[in-house]
Rosetta silent file (secondary structure, phi, psi, omega in degrees, C-alpha in Angstrom):
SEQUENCE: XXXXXXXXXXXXXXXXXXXXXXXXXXXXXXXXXXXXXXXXXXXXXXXXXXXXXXXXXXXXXXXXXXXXXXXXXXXXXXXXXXXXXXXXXXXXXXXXXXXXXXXXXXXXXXXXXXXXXXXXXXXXXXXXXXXXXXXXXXXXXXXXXXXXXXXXXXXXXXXXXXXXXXXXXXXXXXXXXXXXXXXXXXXXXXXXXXXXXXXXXXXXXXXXXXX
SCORE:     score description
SCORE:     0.000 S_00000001
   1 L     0.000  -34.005 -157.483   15.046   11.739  -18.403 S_00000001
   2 H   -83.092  -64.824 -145.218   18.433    9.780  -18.867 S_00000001
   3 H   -52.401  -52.988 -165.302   19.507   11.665  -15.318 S_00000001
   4 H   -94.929   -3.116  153.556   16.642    9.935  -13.557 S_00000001
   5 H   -53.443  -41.346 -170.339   16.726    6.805  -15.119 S_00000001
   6 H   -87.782   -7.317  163.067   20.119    6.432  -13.848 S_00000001
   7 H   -45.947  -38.679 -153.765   19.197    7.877  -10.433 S_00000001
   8 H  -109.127  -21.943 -156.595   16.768    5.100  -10.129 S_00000001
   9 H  -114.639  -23.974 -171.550   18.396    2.131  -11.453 S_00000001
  10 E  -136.461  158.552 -168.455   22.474    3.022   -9.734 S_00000001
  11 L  -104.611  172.622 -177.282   23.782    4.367   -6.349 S_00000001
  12 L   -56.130  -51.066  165.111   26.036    7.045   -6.540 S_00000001
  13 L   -33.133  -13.601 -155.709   28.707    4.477   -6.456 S_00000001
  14 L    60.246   -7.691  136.092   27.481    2.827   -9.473 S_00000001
  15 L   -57.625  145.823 -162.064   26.374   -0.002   -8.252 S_00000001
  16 E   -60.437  124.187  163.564   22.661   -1.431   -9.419 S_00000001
  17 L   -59.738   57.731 -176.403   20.085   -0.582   -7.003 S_00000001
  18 L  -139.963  173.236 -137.636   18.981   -4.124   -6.726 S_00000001
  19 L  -157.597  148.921  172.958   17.196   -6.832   -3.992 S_00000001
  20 L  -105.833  170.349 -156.321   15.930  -10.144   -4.689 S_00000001
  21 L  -100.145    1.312  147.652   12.412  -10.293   -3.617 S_00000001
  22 H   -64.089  -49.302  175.087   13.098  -12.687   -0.840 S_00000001
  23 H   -78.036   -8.238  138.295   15.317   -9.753    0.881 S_00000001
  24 H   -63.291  -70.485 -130.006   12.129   -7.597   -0.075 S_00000001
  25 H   -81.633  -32.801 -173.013    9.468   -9.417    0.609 S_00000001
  26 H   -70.445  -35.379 -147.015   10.973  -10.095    4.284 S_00000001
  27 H   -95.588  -53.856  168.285   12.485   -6.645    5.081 S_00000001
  28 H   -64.705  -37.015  142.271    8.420   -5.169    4.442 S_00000001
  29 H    -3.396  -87.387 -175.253    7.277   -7.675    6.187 S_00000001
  30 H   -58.072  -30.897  163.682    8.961   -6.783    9.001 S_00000001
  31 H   -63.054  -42.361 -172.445    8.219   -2.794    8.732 S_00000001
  32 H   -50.932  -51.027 -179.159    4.329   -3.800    8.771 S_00000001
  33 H   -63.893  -41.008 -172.765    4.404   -5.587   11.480 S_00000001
  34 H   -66.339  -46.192 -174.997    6.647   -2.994   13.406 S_00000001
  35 H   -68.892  -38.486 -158.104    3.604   -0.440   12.153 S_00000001
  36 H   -88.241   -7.859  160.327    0.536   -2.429   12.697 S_00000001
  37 H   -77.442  -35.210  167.099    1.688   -2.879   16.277 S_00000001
  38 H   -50.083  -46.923  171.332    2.140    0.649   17.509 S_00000001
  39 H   -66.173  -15.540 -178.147   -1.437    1.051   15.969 S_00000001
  40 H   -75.207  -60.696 -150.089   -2.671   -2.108   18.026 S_00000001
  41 H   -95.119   32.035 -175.431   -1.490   -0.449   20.960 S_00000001
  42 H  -111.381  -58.997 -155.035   -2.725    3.286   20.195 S_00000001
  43 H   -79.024  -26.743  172.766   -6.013    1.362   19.485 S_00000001
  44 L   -73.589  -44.224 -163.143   -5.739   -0.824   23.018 S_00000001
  45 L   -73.841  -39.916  171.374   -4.934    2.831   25.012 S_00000001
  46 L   -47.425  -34.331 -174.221   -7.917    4.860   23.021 S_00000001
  47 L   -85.614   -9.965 -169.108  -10.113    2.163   23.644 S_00000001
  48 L    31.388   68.856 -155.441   -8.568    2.118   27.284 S_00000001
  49 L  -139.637   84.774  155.198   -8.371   -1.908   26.829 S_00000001
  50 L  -106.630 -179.137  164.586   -5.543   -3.531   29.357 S_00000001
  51 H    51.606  167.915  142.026   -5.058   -6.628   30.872 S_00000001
  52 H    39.131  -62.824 -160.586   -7.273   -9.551   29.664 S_00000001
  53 H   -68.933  -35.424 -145.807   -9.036   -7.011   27.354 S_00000001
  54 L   -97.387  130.921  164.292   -6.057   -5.507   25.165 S_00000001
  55 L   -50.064  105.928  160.174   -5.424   -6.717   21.698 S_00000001
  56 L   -88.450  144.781  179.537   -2.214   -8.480   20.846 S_00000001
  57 L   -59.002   75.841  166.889   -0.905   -8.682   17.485 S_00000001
  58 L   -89.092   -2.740  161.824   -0.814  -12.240   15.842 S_00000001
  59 E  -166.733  161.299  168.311   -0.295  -11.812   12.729 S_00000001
  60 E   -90.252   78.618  145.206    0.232   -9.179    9.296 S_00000001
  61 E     3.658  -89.371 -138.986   -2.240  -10.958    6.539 S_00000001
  62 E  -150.767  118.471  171.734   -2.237   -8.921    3.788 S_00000001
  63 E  -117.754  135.813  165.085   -0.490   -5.277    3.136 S_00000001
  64 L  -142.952  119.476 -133.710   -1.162   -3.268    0.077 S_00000001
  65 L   -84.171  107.183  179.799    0.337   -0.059   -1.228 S_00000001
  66 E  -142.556  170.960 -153.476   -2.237    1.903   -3.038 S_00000001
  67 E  -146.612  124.969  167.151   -2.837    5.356   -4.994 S_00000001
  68 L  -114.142   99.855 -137.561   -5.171    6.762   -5.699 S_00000001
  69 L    47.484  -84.012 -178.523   -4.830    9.722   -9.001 S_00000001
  70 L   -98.390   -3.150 -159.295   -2.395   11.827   -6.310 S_00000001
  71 L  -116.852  129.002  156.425   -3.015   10.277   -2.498 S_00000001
  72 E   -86.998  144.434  124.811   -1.021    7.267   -1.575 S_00000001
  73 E  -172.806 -160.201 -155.935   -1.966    4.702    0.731 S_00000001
  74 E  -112.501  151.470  177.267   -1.740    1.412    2.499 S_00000001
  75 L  -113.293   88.634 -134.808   -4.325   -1.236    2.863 S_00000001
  76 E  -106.557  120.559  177.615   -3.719   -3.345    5.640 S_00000001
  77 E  -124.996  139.115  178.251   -5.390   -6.621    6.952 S_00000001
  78 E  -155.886  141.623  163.654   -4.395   -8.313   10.354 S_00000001
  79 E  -115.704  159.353 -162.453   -4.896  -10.131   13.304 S_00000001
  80 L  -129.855 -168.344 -174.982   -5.402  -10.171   17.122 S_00000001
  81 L  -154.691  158.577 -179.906   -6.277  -12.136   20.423 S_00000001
  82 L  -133.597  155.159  172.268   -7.177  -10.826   23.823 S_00000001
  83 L   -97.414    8.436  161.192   -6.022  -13.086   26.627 S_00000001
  84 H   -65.806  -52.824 -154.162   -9.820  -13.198   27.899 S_00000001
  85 H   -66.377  -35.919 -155.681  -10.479  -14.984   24.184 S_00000001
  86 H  -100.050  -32.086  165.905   -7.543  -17.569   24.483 S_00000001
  87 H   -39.610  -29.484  171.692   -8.829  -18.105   28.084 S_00000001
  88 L  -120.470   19.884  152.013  -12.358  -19.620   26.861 S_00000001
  89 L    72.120   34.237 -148.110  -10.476  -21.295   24.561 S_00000001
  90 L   -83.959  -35.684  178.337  -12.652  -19.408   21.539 S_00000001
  91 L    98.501  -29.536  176.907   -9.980  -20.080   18.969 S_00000001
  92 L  -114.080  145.437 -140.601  -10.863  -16.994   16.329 S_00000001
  93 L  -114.621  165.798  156.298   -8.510  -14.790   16.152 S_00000001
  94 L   -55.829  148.094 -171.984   -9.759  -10.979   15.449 S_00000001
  95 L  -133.582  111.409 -160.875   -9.825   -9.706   11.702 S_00000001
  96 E  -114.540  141.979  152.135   -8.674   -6.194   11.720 S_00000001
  97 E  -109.403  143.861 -178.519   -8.841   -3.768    8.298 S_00000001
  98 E  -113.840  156.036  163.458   -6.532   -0.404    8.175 S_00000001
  99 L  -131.610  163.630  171.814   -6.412    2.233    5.768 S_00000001
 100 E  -141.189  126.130  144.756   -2.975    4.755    6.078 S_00000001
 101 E   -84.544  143.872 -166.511   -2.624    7.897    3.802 S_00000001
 102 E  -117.836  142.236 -176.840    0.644    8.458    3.125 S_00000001
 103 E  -148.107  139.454  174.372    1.977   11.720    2.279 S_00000001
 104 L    88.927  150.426 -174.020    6.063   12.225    1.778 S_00000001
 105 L  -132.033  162.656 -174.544    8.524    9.773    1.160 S_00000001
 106 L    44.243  -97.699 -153.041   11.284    7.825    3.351 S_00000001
 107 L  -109.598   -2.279  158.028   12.334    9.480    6.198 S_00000001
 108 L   -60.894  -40.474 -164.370   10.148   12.362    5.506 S_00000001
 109 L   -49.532   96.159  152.644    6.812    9.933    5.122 S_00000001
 110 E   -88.634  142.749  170.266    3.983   11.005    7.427 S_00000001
 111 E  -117.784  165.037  165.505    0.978    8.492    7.887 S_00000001
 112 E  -133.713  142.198 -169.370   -2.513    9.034    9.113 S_00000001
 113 L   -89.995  111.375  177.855   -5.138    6.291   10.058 S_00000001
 114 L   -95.896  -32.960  150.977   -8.152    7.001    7.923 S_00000001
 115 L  -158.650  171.428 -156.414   -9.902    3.546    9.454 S_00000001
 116 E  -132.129   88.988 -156.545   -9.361    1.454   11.792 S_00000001
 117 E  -149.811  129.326  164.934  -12.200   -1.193   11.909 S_00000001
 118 E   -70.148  157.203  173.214  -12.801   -5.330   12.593 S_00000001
 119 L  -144.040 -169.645 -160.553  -14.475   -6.909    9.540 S_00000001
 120 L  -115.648  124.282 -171.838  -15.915  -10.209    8.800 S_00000001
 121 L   -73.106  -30.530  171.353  -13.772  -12.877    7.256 S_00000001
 122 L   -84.058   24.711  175.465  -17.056  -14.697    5.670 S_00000001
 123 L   -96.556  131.332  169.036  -18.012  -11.856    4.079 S_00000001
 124 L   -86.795  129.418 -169.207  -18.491  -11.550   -0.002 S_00000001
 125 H   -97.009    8.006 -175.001  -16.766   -9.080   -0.893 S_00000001
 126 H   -52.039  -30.275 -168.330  -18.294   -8.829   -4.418 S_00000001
 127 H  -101.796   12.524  172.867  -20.421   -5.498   -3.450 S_00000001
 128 H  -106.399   16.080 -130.039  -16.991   -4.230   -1.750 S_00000001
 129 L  -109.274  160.989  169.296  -14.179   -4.607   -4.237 S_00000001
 130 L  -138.987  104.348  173.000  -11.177   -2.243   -4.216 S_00000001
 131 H   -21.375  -32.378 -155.820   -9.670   -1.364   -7.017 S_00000001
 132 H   -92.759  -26.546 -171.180   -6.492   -0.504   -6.102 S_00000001
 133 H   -86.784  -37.541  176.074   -5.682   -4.059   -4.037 S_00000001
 134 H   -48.604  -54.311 -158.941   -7.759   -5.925   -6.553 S_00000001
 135 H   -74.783  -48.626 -175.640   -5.839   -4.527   -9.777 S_00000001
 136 H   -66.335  -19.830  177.770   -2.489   -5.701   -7.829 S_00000001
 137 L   119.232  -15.239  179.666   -3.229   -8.894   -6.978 S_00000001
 138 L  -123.526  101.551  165.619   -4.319   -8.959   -3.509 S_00000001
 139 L   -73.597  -13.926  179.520   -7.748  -10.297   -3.511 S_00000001
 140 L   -76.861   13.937 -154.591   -7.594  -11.981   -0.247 S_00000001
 141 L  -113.223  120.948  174.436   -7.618   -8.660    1.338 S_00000001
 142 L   -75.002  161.817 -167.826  -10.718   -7.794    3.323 S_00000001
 143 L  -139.863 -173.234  173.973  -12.408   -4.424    3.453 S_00000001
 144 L   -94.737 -152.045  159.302  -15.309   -2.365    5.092 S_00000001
 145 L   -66.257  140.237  172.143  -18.386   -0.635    3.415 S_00000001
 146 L   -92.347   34.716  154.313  -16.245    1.195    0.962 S_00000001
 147 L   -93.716    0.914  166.607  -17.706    5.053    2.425 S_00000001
 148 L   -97.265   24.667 -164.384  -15.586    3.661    5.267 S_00000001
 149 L  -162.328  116.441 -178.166  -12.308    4.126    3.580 S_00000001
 150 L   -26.768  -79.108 -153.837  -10.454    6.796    0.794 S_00000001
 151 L   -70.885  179.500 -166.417   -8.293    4.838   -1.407 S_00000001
 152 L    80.494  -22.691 -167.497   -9.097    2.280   -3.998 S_00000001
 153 L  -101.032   35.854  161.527  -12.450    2.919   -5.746 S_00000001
 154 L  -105.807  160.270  177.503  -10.968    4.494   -8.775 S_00000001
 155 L  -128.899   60.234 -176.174  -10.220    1.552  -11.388 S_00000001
 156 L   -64.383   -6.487 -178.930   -6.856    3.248  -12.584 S_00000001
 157 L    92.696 -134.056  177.954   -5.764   -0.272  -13.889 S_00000001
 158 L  -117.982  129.017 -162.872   -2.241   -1.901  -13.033 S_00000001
 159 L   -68.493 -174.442 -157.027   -0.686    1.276  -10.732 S_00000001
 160 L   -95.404  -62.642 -159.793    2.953    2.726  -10.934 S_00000001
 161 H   -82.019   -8.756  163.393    3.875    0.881   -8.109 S_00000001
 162 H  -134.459   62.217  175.035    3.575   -2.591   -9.269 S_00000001
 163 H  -117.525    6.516  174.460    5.626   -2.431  -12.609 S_00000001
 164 L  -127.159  144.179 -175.698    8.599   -3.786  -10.902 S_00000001
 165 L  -121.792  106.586 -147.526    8.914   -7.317  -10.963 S_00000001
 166 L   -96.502  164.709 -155.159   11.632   -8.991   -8.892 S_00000001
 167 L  -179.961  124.359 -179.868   13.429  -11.904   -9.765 S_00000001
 168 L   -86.622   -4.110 -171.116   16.261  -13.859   -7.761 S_00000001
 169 L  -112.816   -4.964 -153.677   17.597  -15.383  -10.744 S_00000001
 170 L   -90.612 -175.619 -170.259   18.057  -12.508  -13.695 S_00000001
 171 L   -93.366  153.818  167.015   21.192  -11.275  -14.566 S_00000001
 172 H   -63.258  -43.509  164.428   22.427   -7.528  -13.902 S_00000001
 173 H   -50.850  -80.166 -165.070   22.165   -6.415  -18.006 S_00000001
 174 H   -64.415  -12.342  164.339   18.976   -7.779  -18.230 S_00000001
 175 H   -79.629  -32.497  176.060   17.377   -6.199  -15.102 S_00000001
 176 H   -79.020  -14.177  178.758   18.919   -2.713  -16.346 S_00000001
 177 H  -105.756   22.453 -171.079   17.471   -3.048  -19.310 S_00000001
 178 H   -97.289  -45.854 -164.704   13.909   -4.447  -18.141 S_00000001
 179 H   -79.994  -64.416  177.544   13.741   -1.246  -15.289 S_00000001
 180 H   -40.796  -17.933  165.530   14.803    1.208  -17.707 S_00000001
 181 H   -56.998  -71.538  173.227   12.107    0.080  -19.997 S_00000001
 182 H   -37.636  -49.743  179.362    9.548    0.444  -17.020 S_00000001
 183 H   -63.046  -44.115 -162.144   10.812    3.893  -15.768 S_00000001
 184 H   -79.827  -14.686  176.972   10.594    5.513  -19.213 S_00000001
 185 H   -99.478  -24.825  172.381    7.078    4.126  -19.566 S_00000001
 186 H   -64.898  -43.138  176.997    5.971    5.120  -16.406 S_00000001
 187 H   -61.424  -40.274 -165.838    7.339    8.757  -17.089 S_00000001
 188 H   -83.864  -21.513 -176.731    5.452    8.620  -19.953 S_00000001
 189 H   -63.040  -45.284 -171.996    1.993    7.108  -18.406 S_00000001
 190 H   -61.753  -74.451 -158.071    2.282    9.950  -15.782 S_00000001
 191 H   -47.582  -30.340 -165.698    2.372   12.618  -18.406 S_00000001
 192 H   -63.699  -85.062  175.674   -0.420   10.962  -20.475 S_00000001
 193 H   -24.746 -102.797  156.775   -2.708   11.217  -16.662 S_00000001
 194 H    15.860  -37.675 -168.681   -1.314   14.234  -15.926 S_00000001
 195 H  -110.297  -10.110  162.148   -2.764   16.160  -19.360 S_00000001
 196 H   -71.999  -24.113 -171.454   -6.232   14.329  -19.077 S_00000001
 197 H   -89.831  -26.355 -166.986   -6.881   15.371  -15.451 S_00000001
 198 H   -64.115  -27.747 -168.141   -5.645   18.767  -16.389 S_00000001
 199 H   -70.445  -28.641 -178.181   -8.131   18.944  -19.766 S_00000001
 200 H   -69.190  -75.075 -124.159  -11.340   17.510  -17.573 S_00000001
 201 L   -68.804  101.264  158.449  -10.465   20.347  -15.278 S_00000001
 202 H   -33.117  -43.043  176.304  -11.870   23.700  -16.485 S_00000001
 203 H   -86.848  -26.559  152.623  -10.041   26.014  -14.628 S_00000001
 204 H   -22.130  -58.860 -171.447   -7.064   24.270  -15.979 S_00000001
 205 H   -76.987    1.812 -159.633   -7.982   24.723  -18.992 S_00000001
 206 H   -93.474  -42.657  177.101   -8.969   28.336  -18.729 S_00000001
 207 H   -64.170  -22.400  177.833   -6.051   29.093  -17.151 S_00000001
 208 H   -46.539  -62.361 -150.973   -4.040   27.479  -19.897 S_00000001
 209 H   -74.593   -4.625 -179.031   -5.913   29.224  -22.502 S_00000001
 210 L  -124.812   17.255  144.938   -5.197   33.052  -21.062 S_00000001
 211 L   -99.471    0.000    0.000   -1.538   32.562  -20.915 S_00000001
């Protein structure tokens, strides 16, 4: 445990692995947007949509990273224009929702588009909610019917991935001893999950029980 606490928190150099959340929040930003355009313009050539017709990208909304027991993935909201639309002067921009599963990390990371769909911006979203963006904080994020989409409908509580809390002002001591707090409770939440899903399972447990 001590090995990967310090794994997590220092670079091999020994400097603190750490980013103020301005230099975050900008830097992800900027990946989304680099992703959700390749998908507008996989989704303009499937759709065979040039010219006039073909979506442009105006803006990233809302992104949100979410997991569900073992499956990551992202929950995306954004919007486009066609230049027929800005031509009659219509003014509403497209409202697009994504789902990505994510499997693999960093440079390793394959995604797959599990939907791809416009939604309705006026829509109450009371008989739609999803857990996983909901429990995180982003409520503004619109969705589909949810049989159009994996992730989210378990109500796992506040995830693994939003236990780090960034701050531009703390001190280096008190951020190592805030994330090491976090990591070792996270290590321990997984193991907790981890022996409940196994105990539900039967053939877990069967197998358990005949070694």
């Amino acid at each position: 445990m001590d090995i990967i606490v310090r794994q997590s928190i220092y670079w091999p150099d020994g400097s603190i692995k750490k980013r103020t959340k301005s230099y975050a929040t900008e830097k992800t930003h900027k990946r989304m947007c680099q992703l959700v355009q390749a998908l507008v313009d996989k989704y303009n050539e499937d759709h065979n949509l040039f010219g006039d017709l073909a979506h442009m990208l105006q803006d990233v909304l809302h992104y949100q990273s979410v997991r569900d027991k073992f499956m990551g993935y992202y929950h995306l909201n954004f919007t486009t224009k066609t230049k027929e639309a800005d031509d009659l002067d219509a003014g509403i921009d497209n409202l697009f929702f994504v789902e990505i599963r994510r499997s693999g990390r960093g440079k390793h990371e394959e995604m797959l588009v599990n939907c791809f769909c416009m939604v309705n911006p006026t829509d109450n979203d009371e008989d739609k909610i999803c857990y996983g963006c909901a429990n995180q904080g982003s409520v503004d994020m619109k969705h589909p019917d949810p049989c159009k989409y994996d992730g989210g409908h378990l109500d796992m509580g506040r995830p693994f991935e939003c236990v780090e809390e960034w701050s531009d002002s703390e001190d280096d001591a008190e951020y190592v001893k805030t994330k090491e707090a976090k990591i070792r409770h996270m290590y321990e939440v997984i193991v907790i999950f981890w022996a409940v899903w196994a105990f539900d399972d039967p053939g877990v447990v069967e197998e358990l029980s005949t070694d």
